[in-house]
N, C-alpha and C positions, 0 to 999 in steps of 0.2 A: 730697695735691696735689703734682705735682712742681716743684721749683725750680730745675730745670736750670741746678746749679752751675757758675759762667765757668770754672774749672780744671780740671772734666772733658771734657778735649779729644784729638782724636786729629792725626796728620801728615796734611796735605795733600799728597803728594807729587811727584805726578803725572796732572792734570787732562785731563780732556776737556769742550769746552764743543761741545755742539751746536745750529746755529742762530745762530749768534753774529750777535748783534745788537748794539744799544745795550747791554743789559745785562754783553753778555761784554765789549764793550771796556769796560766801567766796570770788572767783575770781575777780569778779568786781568791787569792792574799791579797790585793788589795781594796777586794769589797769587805771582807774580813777585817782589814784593820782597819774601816772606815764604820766598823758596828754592823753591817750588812750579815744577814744568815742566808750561807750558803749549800743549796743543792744540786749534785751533779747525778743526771740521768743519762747512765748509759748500759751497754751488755753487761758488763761486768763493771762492782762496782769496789773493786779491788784497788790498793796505789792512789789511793787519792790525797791528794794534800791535807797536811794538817787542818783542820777547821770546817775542812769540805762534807757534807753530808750525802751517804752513797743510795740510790736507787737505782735497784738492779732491773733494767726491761727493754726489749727492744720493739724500737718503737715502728719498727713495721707489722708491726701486728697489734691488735690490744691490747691498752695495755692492764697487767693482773694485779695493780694496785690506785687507790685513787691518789693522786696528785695534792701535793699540800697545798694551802692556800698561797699564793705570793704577790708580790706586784711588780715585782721584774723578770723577764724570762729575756735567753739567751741560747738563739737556733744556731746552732754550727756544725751539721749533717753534710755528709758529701750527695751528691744526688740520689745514688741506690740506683733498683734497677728498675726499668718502664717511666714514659714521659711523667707519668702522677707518681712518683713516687714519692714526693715531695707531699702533696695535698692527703696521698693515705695518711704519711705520718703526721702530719701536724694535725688532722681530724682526730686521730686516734690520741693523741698529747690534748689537744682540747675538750675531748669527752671525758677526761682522766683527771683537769684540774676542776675545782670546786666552782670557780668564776673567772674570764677572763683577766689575766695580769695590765694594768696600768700601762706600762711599756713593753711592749715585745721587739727584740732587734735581731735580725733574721740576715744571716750573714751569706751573701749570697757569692758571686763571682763577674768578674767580667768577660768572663769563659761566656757569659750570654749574647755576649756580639760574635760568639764564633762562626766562622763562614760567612759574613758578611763583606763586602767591600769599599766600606764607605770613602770616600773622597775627600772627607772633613773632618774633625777634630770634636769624638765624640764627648759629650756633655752629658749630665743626669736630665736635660730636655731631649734627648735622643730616643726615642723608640726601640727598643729591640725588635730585627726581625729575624730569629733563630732559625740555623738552617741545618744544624745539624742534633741529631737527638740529646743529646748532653745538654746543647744548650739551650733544645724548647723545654727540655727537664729542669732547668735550672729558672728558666722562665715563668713556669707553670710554678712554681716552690715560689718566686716572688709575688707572684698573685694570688696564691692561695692565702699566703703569710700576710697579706691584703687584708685580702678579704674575712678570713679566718678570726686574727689576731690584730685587725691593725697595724700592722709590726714598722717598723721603720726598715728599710732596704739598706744593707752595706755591701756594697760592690767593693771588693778589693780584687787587685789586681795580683799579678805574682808575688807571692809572700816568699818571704827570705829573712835570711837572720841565722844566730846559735841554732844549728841541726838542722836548720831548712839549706843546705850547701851545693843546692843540682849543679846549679852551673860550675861552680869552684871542679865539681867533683867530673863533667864534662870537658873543661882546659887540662885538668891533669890527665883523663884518657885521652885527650888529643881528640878529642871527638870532633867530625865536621858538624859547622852549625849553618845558618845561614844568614849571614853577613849584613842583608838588607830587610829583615824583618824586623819592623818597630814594634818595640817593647816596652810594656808599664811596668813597676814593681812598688811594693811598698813594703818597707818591714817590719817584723812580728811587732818590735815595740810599739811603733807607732799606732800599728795598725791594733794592736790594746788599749793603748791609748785612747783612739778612736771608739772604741766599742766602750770602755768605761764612760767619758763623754757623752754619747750619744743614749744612756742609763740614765743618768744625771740629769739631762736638759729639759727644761719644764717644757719647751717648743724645740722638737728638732725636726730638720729635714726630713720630708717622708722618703727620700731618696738620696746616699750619698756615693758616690766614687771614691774608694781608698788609694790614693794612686800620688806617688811623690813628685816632685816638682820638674822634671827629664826624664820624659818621654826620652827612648833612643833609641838607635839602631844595635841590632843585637851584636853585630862583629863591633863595637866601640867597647861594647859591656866586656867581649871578652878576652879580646885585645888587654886591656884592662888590667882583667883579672890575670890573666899569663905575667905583664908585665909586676905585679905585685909578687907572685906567685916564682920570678925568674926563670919563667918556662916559655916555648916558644907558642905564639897561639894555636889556637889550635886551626884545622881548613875549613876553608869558604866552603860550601856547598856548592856552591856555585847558580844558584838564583839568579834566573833572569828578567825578573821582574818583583818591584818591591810588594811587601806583602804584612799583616798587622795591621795593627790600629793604633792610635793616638789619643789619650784620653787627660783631658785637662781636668785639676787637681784643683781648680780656685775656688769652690765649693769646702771642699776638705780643711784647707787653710782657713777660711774663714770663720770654721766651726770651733778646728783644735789649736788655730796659731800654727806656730813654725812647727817644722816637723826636727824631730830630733837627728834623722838623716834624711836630709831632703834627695838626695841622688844617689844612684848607684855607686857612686866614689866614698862618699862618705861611711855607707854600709858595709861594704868591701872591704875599707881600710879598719874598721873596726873589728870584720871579723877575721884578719890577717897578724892582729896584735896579736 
């Protein structure tokens, strides 16, 4: 079993974040204060953090400048549109850099098991078998990221945290949910955490699940959340049969250690402070 020792680590040096979202400005001060020179490629290359270096291009198309040299890159594109949307852009980001980056981490989703119905407790030894277009797009984006870039695969699951608030913001409309869908989640920290980690690790998984330590059903999460919130839950949908998936995190832990919020409760209650 591997134990992916904290002191086998390599230099950051020179980043490329693509897509840069919430997640790069969280990422990005702290490559920055670690010495790391950081680049953020996106449409606009406006509002970027202090330190961040802006490349304006969108990478579904060619792109109309050449790529600096780096040795770390960082994919965080939502899928776009048509199943290859994923393989157009990262071909056209790889025609663009000067030489393959060292590490590429290629942040995918577990949106990939959508439509599935498995019976067991999926694992990063699990197959995808996508059944719906999203998620063979999302599919196709990991194998390209493969085959492409080498890239390391990050599956996280629903992201939450500061401004990620769906659900908080679904208990106060009262909104029906349903009650018996098993849900994953991980939060924004962590799940930075993770991607800074997985930059770092001279040997890391070619494949991880972002996903905290409770699994749950969604009517507990927002039972929950009402209760914090002093509002009543919101209704059942009324499901008659359970539905979701399960996805076990022992992989992840063993990469990053403890998680800073390992459960929906822990996340919740910090962002109710």
């Amino acid at each position: 079993m591997n134990t992916f020792p904290a002191h086998e680590t390599r230099p950051v040096r020179r980043t490329l974040l693509v897509g840069f979202g919430k997640l790069g400005a969280r990422l990005a001060p702290s490559l920055i204060s670690d010495g790391s020179e950081v680049f953020a490629l996106r449409r606009s290359a406006s509002d970027l953090p202090a330190g961040v270096i802006g490349i304006e291009a969108d990478v579904a198309s060619p792109l109309p400048v050449e790529l600096p040299a780096i040795d770390s890159l960082v994919v965080t594109l939502p899928p776009g549109e048509g199943v290859d949307a994923y393989r157009v852009a990262l071909g056209h980001i790889v025609r663009a850099l000067p030489a393959i980056p060292e590490r590429t981490v290629f942040v995918s989703s577990t949106g990939v098991f959508a439509g599935e119905e498995p019976d067991h407790v999926l694992t990063e030894r699990t197959l995808p078998h996508p059944q719906t277009e999203r998620a063979q797009a999302i599919r196709d984006g990991e194998l390209a990221a493969q085959e492409l870039l080498s890239a390391v695969v990050l599956r996280p699951a629903g992201i939450y945290g500061p401004g990620r608030d769906f659900l908080i913001r679904r208990v106060r409309e009262h909104a029906e949910v349903d009650y018996r869908r098993w849900t994953n989640r991980i939060h924004e920290s962590d799940l930075v955490r993770t991607i800074d980690t997985l930059l770092r690790m001279a040997s890391p998984p070619v494949l991880l699940h972002a996903v905290d330590e409770e699994p749950v059903r969604l009517g507990e999460v927002v039972t929950y959340i009402a209760d914090l919130l002093g509002v009543e839950p919101p209704p059942d949908a009324g499901a008659h049969r359970d539905s979701g998936h399960v996805l076990d995190g022992a992989l992840l832990r063993r990469v990053v250690g403890p998680l800073e919020f390992p459960s929906f409760r822990s996340g919740y209650d910090a962002m109710h402070r």
